[in-house]
N, C-alpha and C positions, 0 to 999 in steps of 0.2 A: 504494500500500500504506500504511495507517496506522500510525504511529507510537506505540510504546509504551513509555513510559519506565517501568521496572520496579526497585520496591525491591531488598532484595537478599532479603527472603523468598519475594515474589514469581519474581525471578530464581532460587530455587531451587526452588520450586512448579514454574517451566517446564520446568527441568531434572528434574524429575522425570515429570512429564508425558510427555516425550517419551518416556522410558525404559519408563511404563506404559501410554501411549497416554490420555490423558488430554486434553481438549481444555477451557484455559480461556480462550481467548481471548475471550468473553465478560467475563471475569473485571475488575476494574479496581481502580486503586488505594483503597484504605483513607481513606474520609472522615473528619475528627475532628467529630465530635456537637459534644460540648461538653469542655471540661479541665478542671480542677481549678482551673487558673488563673481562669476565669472563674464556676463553679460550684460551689464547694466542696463533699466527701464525695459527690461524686454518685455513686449505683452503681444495679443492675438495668434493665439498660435492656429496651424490647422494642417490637416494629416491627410495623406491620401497612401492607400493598399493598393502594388499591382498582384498581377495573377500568379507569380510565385511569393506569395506573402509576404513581400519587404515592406516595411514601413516608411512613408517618407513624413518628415514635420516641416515645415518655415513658419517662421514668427518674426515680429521686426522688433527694433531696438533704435531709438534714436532715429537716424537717417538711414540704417541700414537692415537688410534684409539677410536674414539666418538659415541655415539649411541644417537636418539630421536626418542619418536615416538609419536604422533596423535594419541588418538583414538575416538575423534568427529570430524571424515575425514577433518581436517586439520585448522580447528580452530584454534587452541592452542596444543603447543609441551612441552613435560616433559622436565625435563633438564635434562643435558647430561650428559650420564656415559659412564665409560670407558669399553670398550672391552677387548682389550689388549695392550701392549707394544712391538715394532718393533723396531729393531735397523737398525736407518739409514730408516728409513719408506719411499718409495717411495712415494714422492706428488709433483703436479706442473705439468703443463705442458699435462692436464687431467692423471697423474697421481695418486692414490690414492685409496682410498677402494672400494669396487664395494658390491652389497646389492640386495639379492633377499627374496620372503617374501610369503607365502602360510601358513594361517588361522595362527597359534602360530608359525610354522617353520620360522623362518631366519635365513639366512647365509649373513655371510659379508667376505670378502676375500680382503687379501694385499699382497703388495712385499715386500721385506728385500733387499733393494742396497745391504747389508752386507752379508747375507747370499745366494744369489740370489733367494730365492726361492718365491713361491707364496704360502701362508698360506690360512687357513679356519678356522672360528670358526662358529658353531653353536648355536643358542638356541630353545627352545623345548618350551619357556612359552611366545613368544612375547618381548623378549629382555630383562625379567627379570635378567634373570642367563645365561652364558655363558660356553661355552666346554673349553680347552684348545686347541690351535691351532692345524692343521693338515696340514700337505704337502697337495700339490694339485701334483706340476711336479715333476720325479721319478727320473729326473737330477737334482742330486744337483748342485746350482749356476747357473742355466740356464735360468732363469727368467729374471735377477740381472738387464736389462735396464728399469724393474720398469713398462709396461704397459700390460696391460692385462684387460680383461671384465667376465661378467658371467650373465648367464640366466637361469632359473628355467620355465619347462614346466607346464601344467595342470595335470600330471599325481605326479610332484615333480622334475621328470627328472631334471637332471643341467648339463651344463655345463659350464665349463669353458677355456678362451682363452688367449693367450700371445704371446709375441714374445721373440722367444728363441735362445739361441743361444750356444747349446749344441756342434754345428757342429763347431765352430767359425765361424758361418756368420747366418746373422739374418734371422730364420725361424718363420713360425706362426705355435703354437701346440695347442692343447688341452684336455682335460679330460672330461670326465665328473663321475656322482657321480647317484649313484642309491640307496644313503640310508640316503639322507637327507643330504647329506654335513663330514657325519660322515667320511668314505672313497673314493678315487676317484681312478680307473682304470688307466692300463695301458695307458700311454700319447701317443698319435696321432700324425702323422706328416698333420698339412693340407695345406700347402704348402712351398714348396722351390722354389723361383725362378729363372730361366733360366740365369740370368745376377749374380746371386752370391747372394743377399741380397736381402730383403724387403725393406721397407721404413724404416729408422732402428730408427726412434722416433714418428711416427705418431700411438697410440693408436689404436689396433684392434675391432671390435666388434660383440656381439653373440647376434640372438633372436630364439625361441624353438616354432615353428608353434602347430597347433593343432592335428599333427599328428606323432608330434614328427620330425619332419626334424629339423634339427641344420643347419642354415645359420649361414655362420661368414666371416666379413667384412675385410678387409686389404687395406690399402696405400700402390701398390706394387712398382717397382722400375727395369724396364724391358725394356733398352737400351734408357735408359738415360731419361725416361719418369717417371711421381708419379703419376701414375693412379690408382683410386678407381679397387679392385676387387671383386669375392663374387663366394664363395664356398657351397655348401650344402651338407652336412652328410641325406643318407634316411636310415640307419639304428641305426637310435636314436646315433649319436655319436662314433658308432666303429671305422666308415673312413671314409672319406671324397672325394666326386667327384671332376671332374674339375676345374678349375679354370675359371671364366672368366670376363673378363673385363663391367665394368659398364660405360655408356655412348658413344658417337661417337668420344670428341676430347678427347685429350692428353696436357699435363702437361711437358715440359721439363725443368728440372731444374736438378740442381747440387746441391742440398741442402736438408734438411727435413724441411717442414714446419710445424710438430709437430701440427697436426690436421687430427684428424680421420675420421672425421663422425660419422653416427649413421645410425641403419637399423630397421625398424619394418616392422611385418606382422597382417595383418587385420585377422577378423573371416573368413572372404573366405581364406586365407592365400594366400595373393596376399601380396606380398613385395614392400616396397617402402624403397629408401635409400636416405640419405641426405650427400652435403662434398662439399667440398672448392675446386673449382682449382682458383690459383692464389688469388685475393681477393674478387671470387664472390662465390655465392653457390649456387650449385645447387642440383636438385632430380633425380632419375632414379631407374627406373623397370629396372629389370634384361633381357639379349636377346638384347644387344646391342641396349635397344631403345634409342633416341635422349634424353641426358640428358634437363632439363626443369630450366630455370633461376628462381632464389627465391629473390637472390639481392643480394646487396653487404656487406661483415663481412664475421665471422671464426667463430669458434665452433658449427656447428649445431648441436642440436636435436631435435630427431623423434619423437612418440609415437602414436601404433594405439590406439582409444577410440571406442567407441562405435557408433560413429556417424560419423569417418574418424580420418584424419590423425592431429595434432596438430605437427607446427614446430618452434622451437627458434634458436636464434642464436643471437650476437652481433653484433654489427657495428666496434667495436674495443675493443679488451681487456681494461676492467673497463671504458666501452662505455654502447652505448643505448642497454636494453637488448627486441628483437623484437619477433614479434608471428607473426605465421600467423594459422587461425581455419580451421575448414573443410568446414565451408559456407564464410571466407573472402578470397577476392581476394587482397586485400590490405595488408601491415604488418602494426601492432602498436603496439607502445612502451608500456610497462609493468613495465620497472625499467631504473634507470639509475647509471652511475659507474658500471656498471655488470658486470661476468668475470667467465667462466665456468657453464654456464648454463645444466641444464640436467632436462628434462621431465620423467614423470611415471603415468604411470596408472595400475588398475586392470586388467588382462587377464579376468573375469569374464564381462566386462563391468557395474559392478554394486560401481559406489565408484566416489573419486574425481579425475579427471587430473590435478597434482600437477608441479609445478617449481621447482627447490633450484638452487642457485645459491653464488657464491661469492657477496658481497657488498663491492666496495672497496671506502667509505667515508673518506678518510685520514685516522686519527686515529684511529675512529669508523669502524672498516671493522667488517663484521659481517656476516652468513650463514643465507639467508633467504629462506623462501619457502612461495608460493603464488598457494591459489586452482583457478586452470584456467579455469574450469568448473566442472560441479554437473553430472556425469551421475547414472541416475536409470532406474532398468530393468522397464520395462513394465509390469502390474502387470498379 
């Protein structure tokens, strides 16, 4: 029988387990990324799994953009080098570099406040060497409010998304890239809305079905409401359909509450989206079904695995960081002090469902990542 030496959050995670039937023994202790001691101000981290279960993380720090990566799916992470230098680097606030990963390809992508734009860098060996950066949006300074996402299909396909604001009023666009990250197409308009603006600081988000459909998520902002929306591209990204609204109630506020959500699609490519109204969160399929209560905190993420849906989120910024699996009806807690959580898995289903998240311990604040379970194909 193998041996598990268990924190005491963990230790309580198990103990609740039992009590809900919850099985994490997959589950393993909490990796440290990188710390403050060796990294200074680093925040937003976020993770992508290719199809031989490496791990890749980047997170920014200052002006600069950080790379690690797993390759004994998530054991143990190299230490972190630099990518590039960004002036005025967009972070905070789920701001910050976004990372996709297929066999040796990744791309990591950021904003420039300064420049407004949204960058790309490339690499070709597994995050040895890297390109020099490349535009993503073909308006200069259109990016400049710093939040945007990016997804990578099984074919390589990418795209990527942001909110822009070319027009002077905040639109969501997007691109995508057919040669690896190296160049990106003519930009997309995939929505304006009816009242003048989106949500003009709630974080958009992209995932790339099996068939190539580009959904992408938005906080929209449509007579006086911050309602989840969600659009779909069926021709791999050229354009983009309708718009429509996700769940049955509504949100009226006068405000941005600078929280996105998150979307993923299973191997049936059935969607399930996660987000906050007010200070609870909830889930919803697309088709105006009845959104579904998960509880209460901000920042969710999503990600399908192999075996269903895996969702985190906190209780409160540098709070309890919570799960719920695809056989628990229950949440338990995983970490605590947490603060931008983000989920990844392999589109392959063959690899680890991994965490990273902020650690904000006073001094010791630190980027951890934690394997949330172990999937392997079936031989």
């Amino acid at each position: 029988m193998p041996y598990f030496k268990f924190t005491s959050t963990l230790m309580i995670s198990a103990m609740l387990c039992l009590l809900v039937g919850v099985d994490i023994t997959g589950a393993a202790e909490p990796v440290v990324v990188a710390s403050a001691g060796t990294v200074p101000n680093l925040r937003q981290p976020q993770a992508a799994v290719n199809s031989s279960g490496n791990v890749f993380v980047t997170f920014g720090a200052g002006e600069e953009i950080y790379f690690c990566k797993s390759i004994d799916r998530g054991r143990t992470v190299s230490a972190p080098t630099k990518v590039g230098q960004v002036p005025k680097l967009a972070l905070g606030m789920r701001r910050g570099p976004r990372i996709v990963a297929s066999d040796d390809l990744v791309v990591i992508t950021a904003i420039s406040h300064e420049s407004g734009n949204v960058l790309a860098w490339r690499s070709l060996d597994g995050g040895e060497s890297w390109s020099d950066s490349s535009n993503v949006n073909d308006e200069a300074k259109s990016a400049y409010e710093g939040l945007h996402d990016l997804a990578i299909g099984n074919d390589g396909m990418m795209f990527c998304t942001w909110l822009d604001l070319r027009s002077g009023r905040t639109q969501v666009y997007g691109a995508r890239s057919l040669d690896g990250g190296t160049t990106w197409e003519k930009n997309i308009r995939v929505y304006a809305s009816p009242s003048g603006t989106v949500c003009e600081c709630c974080h958009p988000s992209v995932v790339i079905d099996e068939s190539n459909r580009v959904h992408i998520m938005w906080r929209n902002f449509v007579d006086g409401n911050r309602d989840m929306y969600v659009a779909t591209s069926e021709d791999e990204g050229q354009s983009c359909g309708s718009a429509e609204k996700l769940g049955v109630g509504s949100w009226p506020l006068n405000a941005c509450p600078m929280d996105g959500g998150d979307i993923a699609v299973n191997t049936n490519e059935k969607m399930l989206t996660v987000w906050r109204r007010d200070g609870t969160i909830y889930s919803a399929e697309p088709g105006l079904e009845p959104e579904k209560l998960i509880g209460r905190g901000e920042q969710p993420s999503i990600v399908a695995a192999s075996n269903g849906y895996f969702i985190t989120w906190v209780d409160r910024r540098a709070g309890d960081l919570l799960m719920l699996t695809p056989t628990s009806t229950n949440p338990i807690t995983i970490a605590t002090k947490a603060s931008d959580p983000v989920l990844a898995a392999p589109d392959s289903g063959n690899g680890p469902v991994v965490a990273v998240w902020e650690s904000n311990d006073g001094s010791d604040s630190s980027i951890r990542l934690m394997v949330v379970t172990e999937n392997r194909l079936s031989k």
